[in-house]
C-alpha positions as CSV (number, residue, x, y, z in Angstrom):
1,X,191.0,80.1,-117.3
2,X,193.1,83.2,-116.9
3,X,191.4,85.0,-119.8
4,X,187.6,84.1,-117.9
5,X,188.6,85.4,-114.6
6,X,190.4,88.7,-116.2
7,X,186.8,89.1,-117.8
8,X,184.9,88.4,-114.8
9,X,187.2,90.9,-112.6
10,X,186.5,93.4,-115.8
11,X,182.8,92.7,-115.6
12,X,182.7,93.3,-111.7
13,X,184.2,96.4,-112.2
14,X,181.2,98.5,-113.3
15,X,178.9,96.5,-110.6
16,X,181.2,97.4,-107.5
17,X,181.5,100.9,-108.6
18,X,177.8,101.4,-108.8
19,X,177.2,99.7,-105.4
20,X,180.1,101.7,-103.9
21,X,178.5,105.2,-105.3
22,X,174.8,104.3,-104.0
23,X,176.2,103.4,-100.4
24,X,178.2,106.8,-100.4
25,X,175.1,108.5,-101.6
26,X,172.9,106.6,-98.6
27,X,175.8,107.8,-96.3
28,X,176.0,111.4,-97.6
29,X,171.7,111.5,-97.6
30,X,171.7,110.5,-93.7
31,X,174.1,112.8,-92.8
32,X,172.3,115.8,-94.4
33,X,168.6,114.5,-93.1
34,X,170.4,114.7,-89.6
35,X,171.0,118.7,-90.0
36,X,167.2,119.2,-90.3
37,X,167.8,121.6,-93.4
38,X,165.8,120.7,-96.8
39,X,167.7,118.6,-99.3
40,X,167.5,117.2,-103.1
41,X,169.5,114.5,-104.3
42,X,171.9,113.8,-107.3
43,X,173.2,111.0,-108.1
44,X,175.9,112.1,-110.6
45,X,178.6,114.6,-108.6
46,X,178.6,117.1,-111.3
47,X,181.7,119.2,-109.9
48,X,183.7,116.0,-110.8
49,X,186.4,116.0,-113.4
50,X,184.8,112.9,-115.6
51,X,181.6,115.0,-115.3
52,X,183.5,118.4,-116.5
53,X,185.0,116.4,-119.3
54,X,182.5,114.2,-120.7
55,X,178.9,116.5,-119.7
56,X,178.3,118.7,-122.6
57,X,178.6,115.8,-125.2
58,X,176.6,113.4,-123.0
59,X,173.6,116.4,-122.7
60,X,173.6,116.9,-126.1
61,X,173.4,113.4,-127.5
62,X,170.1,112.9,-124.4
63,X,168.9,116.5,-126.2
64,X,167.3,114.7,-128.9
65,X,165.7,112.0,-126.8
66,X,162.4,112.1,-125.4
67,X,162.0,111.9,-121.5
68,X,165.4,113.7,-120.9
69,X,164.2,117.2,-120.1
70,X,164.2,116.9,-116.7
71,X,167.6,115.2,-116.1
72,X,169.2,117.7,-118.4
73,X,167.6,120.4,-116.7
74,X,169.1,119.2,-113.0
75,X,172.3,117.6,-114.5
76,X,173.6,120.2,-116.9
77,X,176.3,122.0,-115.5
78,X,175.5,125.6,-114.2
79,X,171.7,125.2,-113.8
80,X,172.6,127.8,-110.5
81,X,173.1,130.5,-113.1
82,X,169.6,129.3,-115.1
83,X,167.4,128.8,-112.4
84,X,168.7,131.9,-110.5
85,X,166.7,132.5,-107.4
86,X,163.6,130.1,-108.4
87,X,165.3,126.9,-106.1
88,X,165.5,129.0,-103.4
89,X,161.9,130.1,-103.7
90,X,160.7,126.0,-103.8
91,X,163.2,124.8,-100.6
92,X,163.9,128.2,-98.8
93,X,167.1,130.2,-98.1
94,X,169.2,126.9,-96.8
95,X,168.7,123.6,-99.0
96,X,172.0,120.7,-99.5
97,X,172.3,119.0,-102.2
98,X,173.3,115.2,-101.3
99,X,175.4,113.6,-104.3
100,X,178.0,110.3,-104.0
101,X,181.1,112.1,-103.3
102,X,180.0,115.3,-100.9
103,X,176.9,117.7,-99.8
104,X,176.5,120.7,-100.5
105,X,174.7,123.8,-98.6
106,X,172.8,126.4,-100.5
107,X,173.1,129.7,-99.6
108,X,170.5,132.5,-100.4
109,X,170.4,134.5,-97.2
110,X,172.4,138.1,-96.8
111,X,172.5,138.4,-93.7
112,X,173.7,134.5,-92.9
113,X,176.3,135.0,-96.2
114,X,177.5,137.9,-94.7
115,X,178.4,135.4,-91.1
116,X,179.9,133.0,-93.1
117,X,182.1,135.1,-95.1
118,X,183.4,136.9,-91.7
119,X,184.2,133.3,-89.6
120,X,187.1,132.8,-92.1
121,X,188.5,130.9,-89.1
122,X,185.3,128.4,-89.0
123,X,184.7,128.9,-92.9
124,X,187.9,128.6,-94.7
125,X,187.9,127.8,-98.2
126,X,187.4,124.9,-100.4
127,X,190.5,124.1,-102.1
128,X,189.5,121.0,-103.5
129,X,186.9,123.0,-105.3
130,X,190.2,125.1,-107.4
131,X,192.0,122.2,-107.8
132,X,192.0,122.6,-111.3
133,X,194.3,125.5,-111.0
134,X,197.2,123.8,-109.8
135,X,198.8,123.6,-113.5
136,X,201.7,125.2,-112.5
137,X,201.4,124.2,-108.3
138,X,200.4,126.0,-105.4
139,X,199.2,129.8,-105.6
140,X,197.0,132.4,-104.8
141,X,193.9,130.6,-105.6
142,X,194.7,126.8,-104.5
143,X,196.1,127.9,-101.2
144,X,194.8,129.0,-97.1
145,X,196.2,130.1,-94.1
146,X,199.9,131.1,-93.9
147,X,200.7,130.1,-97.6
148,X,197.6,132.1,-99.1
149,X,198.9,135.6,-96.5
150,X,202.1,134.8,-98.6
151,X,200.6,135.3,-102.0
152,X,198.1,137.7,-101.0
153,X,201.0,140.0,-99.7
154,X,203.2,140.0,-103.1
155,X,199.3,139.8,-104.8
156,X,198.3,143.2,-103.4
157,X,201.5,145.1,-104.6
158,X,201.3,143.7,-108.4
159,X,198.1,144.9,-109.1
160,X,199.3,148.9,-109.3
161,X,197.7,152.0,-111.0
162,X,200.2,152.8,-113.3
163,X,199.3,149.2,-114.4
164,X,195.6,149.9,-114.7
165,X,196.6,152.9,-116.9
166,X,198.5,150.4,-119.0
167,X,195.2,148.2,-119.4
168,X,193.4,151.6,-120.4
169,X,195.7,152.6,-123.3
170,X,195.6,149.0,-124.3
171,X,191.8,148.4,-124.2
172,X,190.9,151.7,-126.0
173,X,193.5,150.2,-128.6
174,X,192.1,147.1,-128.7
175,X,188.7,147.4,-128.7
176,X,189.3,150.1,-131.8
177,X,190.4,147.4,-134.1
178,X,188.6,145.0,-132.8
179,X,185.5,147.4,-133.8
180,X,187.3,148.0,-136.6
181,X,187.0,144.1,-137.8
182,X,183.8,144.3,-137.2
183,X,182.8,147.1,-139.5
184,X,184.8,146.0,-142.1
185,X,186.4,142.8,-142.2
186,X,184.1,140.1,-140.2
187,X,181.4,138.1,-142.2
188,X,178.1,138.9,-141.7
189,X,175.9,139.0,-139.7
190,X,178.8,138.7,-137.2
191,X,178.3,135.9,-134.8
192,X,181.5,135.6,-133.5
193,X,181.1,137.8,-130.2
194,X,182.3,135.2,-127.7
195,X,185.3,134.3,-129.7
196,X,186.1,137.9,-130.2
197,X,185.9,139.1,-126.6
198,X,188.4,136.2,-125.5
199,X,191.3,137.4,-128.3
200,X,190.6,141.1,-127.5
201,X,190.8,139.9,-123.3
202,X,193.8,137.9,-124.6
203,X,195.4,140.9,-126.2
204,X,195.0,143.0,-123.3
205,X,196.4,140.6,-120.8
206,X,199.6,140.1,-123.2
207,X,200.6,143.6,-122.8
208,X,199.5,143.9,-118.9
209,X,201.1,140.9,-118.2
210,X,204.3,140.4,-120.3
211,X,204.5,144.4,-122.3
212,X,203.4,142.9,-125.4
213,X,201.4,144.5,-127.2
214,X,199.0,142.5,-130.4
215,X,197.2,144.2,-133.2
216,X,193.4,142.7,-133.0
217,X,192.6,139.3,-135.2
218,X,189.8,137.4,-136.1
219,X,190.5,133.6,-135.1
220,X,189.8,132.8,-138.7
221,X,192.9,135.7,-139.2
222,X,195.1,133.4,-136.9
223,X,195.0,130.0,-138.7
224,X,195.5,131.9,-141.6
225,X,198.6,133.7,-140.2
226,X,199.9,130.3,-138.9
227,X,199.3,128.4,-142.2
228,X,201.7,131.0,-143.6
229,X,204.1,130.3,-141.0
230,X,204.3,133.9,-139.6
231,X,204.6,133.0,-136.2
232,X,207.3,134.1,-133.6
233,X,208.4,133.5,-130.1
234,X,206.2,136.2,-128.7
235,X,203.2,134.7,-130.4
236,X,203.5,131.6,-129.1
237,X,203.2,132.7,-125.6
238,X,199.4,134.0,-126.3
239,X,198.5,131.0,-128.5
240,X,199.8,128.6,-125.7
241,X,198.0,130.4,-122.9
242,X,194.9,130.6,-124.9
243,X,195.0,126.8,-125.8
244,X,195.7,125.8,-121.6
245,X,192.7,127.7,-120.9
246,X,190.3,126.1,-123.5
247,X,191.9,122.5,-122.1
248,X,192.3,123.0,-118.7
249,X,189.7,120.3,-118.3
250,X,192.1,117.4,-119.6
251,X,195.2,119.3,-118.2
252,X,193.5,118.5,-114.6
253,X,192.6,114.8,-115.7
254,X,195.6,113.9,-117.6
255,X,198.1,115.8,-116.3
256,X,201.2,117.8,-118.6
257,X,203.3,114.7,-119.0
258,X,200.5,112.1,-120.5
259,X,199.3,115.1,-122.4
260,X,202.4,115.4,-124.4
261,X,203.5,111.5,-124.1
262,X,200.3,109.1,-124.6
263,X,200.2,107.9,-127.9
264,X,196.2,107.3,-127.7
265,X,195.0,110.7,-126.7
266,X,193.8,113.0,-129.7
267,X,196.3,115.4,-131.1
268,X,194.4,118.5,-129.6
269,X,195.6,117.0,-126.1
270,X,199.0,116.5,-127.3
271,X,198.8,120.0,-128.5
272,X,197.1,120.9,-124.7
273,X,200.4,119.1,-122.7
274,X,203.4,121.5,-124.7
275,X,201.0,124.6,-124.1
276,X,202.0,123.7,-120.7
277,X,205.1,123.6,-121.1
278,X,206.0,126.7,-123.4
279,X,204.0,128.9,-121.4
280,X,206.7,127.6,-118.2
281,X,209.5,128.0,-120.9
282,X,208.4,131.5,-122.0
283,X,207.1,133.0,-118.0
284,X,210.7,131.3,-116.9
285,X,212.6,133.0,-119.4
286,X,211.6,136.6,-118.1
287,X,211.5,135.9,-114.5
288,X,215.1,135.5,-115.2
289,X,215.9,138.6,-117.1
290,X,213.8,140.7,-114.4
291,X,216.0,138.9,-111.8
292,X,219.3,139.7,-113.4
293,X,217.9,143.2,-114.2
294,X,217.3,143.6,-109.9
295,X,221.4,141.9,-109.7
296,X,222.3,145.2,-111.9
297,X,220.6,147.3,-110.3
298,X,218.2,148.3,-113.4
299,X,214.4,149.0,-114.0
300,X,212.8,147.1,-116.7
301,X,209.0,148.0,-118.1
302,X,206.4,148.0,-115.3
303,X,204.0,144.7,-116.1
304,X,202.8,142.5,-113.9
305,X,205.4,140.1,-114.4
306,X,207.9,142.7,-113.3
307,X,205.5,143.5,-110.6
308,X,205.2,140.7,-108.8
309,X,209.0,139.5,-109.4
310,X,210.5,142.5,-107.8
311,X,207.6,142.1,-105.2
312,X,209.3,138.7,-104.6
313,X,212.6,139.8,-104.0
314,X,214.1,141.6,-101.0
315,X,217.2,141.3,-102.4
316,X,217.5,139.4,-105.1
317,X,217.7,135.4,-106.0
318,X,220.3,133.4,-104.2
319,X,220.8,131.7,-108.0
320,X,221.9,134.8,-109.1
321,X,224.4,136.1,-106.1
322,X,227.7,136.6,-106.5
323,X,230.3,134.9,-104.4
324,X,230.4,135.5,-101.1
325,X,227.3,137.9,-101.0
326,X,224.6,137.6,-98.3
327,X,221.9,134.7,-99.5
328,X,218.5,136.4,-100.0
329,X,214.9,135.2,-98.6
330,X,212.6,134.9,-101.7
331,X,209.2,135.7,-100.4
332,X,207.4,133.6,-103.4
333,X,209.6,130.8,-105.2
334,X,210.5,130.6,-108.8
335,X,207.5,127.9,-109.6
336,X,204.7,130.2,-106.9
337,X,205.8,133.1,-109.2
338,X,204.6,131.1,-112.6
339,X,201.5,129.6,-110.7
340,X,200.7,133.1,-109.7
341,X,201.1,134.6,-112.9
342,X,199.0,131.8,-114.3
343,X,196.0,132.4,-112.6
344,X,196.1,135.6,-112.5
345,X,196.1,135.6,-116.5
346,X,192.9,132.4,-116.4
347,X,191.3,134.8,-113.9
348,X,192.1,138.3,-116.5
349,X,191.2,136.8,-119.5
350,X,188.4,134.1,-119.0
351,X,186.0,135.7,-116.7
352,X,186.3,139.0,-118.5
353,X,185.4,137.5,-121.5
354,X,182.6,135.9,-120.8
355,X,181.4,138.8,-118.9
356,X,182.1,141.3,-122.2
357,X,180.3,138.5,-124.1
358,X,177.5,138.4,-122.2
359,X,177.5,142.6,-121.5
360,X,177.7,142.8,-125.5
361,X,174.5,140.5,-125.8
362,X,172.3,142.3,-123.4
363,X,173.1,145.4,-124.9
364,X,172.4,144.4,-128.3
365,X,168.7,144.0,-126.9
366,X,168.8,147.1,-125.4
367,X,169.1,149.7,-127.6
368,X,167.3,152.6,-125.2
369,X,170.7,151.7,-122.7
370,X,173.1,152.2,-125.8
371,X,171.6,155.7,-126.1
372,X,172.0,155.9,-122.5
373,X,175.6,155.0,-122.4
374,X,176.3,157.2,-125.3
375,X,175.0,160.2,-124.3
376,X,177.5,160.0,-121.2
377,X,180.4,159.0,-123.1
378,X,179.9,162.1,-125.1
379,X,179.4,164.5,-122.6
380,X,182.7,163.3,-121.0
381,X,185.2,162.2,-123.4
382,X,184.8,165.2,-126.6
383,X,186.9,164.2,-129.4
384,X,186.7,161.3,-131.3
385,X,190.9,160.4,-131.0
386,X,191.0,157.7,-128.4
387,X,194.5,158.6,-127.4
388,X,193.2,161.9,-126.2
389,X,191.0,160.0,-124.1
390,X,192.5,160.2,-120.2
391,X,192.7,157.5,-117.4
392,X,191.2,159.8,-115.3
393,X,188.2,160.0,-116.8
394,X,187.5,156.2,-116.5
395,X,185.9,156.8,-112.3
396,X,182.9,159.5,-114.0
397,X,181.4,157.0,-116.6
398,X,178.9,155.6,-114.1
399,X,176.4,154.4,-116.6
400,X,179.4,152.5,-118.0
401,X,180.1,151.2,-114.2
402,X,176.2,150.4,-113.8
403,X,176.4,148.8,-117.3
404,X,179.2,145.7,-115.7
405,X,177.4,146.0,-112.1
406,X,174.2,144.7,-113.8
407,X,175.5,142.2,-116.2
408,X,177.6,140.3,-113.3
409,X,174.6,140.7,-111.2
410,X,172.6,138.6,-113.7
411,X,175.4,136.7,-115.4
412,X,178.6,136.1,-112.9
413,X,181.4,133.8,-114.5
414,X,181.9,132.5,-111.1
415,X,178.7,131.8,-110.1
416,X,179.5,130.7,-106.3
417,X,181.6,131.1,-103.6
418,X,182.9,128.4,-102.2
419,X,183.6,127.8,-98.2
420,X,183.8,124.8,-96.0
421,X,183.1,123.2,-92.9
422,X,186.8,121.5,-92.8
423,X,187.4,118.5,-90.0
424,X,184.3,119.8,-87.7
425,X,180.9,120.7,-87.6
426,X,179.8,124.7,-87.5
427,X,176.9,125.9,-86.3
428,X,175.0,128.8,-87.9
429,X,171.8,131.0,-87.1
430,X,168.8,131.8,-89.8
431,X,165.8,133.3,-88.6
432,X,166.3,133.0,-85.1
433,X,166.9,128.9,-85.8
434,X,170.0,127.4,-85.3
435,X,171.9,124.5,-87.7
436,X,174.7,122.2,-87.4
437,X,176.6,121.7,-90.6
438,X,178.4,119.0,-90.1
439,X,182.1,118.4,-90.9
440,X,183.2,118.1,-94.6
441,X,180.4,119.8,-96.1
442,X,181.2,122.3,-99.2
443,X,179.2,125.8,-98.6
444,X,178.5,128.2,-101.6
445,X,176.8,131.3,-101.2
446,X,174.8,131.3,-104.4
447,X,175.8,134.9,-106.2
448,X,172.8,133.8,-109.0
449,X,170.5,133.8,-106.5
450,X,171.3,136.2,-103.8
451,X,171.8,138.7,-106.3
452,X,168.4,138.4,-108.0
453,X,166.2,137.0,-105.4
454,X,162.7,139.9,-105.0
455,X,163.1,140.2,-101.8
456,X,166.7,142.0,-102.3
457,X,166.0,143.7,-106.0
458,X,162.1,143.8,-106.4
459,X,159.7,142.2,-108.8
460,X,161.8,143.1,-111.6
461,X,165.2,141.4,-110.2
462,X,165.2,138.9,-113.8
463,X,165.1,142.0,-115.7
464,X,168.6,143.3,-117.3
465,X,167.8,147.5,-116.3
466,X,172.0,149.1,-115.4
467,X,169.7,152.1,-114.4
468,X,168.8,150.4,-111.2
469,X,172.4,151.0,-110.1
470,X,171.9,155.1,-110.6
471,X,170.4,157.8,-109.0
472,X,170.7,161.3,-109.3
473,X,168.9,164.2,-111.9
474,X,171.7,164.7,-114.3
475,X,174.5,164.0,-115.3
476,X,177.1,165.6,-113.2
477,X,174.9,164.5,-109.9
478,X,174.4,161.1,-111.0
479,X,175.7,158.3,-107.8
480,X,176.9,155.1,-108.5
481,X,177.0,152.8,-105.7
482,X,179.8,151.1,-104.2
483,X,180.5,147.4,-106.2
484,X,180.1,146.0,-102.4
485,X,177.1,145.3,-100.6
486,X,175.6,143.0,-98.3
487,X,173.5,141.4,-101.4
488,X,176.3,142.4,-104.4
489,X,179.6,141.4,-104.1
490,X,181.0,140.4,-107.7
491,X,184.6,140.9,-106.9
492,X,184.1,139.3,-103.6
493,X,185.1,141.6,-100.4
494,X,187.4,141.9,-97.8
495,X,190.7,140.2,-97.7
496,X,189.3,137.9,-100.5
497,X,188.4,140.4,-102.9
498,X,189.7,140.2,-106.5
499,X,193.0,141.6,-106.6
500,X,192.6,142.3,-110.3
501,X,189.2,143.6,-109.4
502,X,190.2,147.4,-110.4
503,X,192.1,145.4,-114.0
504,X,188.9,144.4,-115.2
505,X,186.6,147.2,-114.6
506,X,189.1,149.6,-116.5
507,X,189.2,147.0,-119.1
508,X,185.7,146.7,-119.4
509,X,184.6,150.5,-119.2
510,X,187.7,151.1,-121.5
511,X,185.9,149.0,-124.5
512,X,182.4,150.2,-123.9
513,X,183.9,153.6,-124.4
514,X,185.4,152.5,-127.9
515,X,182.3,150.3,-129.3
516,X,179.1,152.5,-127.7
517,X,180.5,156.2,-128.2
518,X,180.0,156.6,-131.9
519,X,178.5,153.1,-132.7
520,X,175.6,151.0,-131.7
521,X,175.2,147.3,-132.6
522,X,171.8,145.5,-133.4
523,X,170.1,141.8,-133.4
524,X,170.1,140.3,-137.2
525,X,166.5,139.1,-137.4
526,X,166.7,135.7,-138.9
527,X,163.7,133.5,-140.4
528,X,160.9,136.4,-140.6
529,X,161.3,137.7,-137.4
530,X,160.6,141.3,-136.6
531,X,163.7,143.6,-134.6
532,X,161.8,143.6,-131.9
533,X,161.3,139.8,-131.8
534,X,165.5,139.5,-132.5
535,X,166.1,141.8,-129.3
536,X,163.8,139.3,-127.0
537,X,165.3,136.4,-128.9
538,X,169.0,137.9,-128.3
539,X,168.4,138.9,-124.4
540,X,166.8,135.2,-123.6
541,X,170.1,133.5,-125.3
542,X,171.9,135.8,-123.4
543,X,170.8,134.7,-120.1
544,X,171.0,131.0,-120.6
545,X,174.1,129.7,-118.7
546,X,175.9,126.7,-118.6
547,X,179.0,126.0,-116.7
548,X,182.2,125.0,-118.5
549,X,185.1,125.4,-116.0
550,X,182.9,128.8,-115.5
551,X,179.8,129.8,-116.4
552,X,179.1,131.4,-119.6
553,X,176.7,131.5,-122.4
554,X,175.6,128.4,-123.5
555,X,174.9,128.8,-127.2
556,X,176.4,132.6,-128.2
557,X,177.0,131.4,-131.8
558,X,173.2,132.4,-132.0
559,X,173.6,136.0,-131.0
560,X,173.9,137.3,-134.8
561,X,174.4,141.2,-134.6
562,X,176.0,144.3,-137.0
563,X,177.2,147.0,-136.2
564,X,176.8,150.7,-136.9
565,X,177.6,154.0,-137.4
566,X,175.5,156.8,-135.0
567,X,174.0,159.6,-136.7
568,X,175.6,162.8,-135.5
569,X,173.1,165.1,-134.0
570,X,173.5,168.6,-134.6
């Protein structure tokens, strides 16, 4: 008898849930008929962590069934980034989407963004939506208010010039060899760009963050490296940080503990859990040498990690204090500091990444802008020894600038930005109509579609053109404008904008100058086609999206390029 009711509870289980999920959905679709604002419905929440885990192997095993287009098409993650603007076009600026769990308002309206950004008071952000951040705890991204003005403070100071010089040396360095392994080393044709952005990202990071400084490997070069055991203490650091941000999925689900611990999980997840934990280890072990450094009174390498310790400190730890000294106030503790300098290395290396991937690919199909891009390079940066090649020059390569501006405005990692209602109902304004959104509703001003919608960036918004972002006769006259607008705000704006925002556009200028000065790079045709027919192929894969913990391209093992040499012209 005990073993028949243990069934019959296990049996119930699936037929409660389902119940309970269609009267939250019922709930959820009242609430948002009552605001009077158009709505679709989904009956999967597909922001939820069983979703993030288990939705790319679901979609691909309903791929190759018939009558699944149209669910994959509204339940793979990041259709936002896909459709772009089109949704808009069907329900209008404002649509919700109703799901079990939440609703969530559509935004593709400047001016109404532009509100809702300003009332952070009414509009604060939607922490729930960053929980999986919080490997580490609390930080800059996870937290509001009075905890958030703490971060922000010691945020703002980290983020230096002398640092951004740092990432320029680096970059240049980098993307040399990285070139380099392309030329020469890399099999071809090279189809590898996605995995190769995200090591030379990684690289970069490594010597912002911690001064240490990587030569450029393939990740076929790494296992090969740590089959031969040459591995050190240094090396770990990146491979852990690079292994939490490919798991961070299960890291949020699991948690570090059952990671390392629970005998069942697969041994990747095992791997995942002491990630976690040597990255804490390593970041521990040189916040405490930067804090005995500020005991002695000595100056250590400027890095980020240095940066936002002594940024920290008024007057040093209390752990480290002599006997009968004054205790200090820490402005950031110990575990803020590792949180911090977790996201700040997720936020360096993965969305810059993915947007170099994705940069790379639409070039690739776009040889007329290579030429472009060149001809600039050259005609600011003479000699061909990158360590000639000054920091200062970075602000006059606009075509470079125009060449990020228009593959985030296409193709943004982030995709939205998130706000809420919180514990009341806010009332907003579009075309002279008034709405009230009621309380607990998740608001995300849709950067896919306010950033190619017509009405904002003409009839050719869909098409990948950098020279939309220039004006001016020649060179020296050229005019780039600002990277914040009313209808363009990658890096966000105003006490929410990036703090690494100025990091990643030296970063990203800094490689273009290496790959596009002397070089070019080209589509492979495969299976007959023609170059031409390789280019559209490459800038169509390019632009498909789907949404991992970010959203990136969905299949760039298909982008198969070389590159070259440029003729010298006399």
């Amino acid at each position: 008898m005990a073993w028949l009711s243990l069934l019959i509870t296990l049996s119930a289980l699936p037929f409660t849930f389902v119940i309970w999920t269609l009267v939250c959905l019922f709930r959820n679709y009242m609430i948002a008929r009552s605001t009077g604002i158009p709505f679709t419905i989904r009956y999967i929440t597909t922001h939820g962590p069983l979703w993030l885990l288990f939705s790319r192997p679901i979609i691909r095993i309903l791929s190759h069934l018939p009558f699944t287009t149209s669910f994959i098409n509204i339940y793979r993650r990041g259709w936002e980034g896909r459709s772009r603007y089109r949704n808009h076009m069907n329900f209008g600026d404002l649509f919700i989407i109703v799901t079990p769990t939440n609703n969530w308002l559509k935004v593709c309206n400047a001016a109404l963004s532009n509100d809702i950004l300003k009332r952070r008071d009414e509009f604060g952000r939607d922490l729930e939506a960053f929980e999986v951040l919080n490997v580490y705890g609390k930080n800059l991204a996870t937290t509001d208010g009075a905890d958030w003005n703490r971060h922000r403070k010691v945020a703002a100071v980290t983020f230096t010039e002398k640092n951004n010089e740092l990432v320029w040396r680096e970059s240049l360095k980098e993307g040399s060899q990285m070139l380099e392994y392309w030329l020469h080393r890399s099999a071809k044709p090279i189809k590898t760009l996605a995995q190769d952005s995200r090591i030379f990202t990684l690289n970069v990071l490594a010597a912002a963050l911690f001064d240490k400084s990587y030569p450029f490997e393939s990740a076929a070069e790494s296992k090969l490296r740590e089959k031969n055991g040459k591995k050190d203490i240094a090396s770990e650091y990146r491979d852990s940080l690079s292994t939490i941000l490919k798991m961070i999925i299960p890291i949020l689900i699991f948690g570090e503990k059952k990671l390392r611990e629970a005998w069942w999980l697969p041994e990747t997840f095992h791997k995942a859990g002491h990630a976690v934990k040597d990255f804490r280890t390593y970041v521990t072990d040189l916040i405490n040498e930067e804090r005995v450094l500020i005991a002695e009174g000595k100056q250590n390498s400027p890095n980020l990690v240095t940066n936002l310790v002594r940024a920290c400190e008024e007057e040093g730890d209390e752990t480290i204090k002599t006997a009968g000294s004054k205790p200090s106030r820490t402005i950031l503790t110990k575990d803020e500091i590792i949180s911090d300098l977790f996201v700040f290395a997720f936020a360096g290396n993965d969305t810059t990444a993915i947007t170099l991937t994705f940069l790379l690919a639409a070039m690739a199909a776009n040889p007329k802008i290579q030429d472009w891009v060149s001809e600039e390079i050259k005609y600011y940066l003479k000699g061909s020894d990158v360590s000639e090649w000054n920091y200062a020059q970075c602000v006059k390569l606009k075509r470079c600038w125009a060449v990020i501006y228009e593959t985030l405005r296409l193709c943004h990692p982030l995709s939205q930005i998130v706000k809420t209602t919180g514990n009341q109902a806010r009332s907003i304004s579009l075309d002279g109509k008034s709405y009230l959104i009621p309380a607990h509703t998740s608001i995300e001003i849709n950067l896919p579609a306010l950033q190619t919608h017509p009405r904002y960036w003409g009839s050719d918004s869909l098409t990948w053109n950098p020279k939309r972002f220039i004006s001016g006769s020649s060179m020296e006259t050229e005019v780039l404008p600002p990277d914040t607008t009313d209808v363009f705000f990658p890096w966000a704006f105003g006490k929410n904008v990036c703090p690494g925002k100025r990091f990643s556009q030296v970063e990203l200028v800094a490689v273009m100058v290496v790959l596009f000065r002397d070089h070019g790079v080209e589509p492979v045709p495969e299976n007959g086609e023609t170059v031409d027919q390789a280019r559209m192929k490459t800038g169509v894969i390019a632009q498909d999206i789907e949404q991992r913990l970010l959203h990136e391209m969905r299949q760039p093992e298909r982008v198969a390029v070389r590159w070259f040499e440029r003729r010298s012209v006399a």
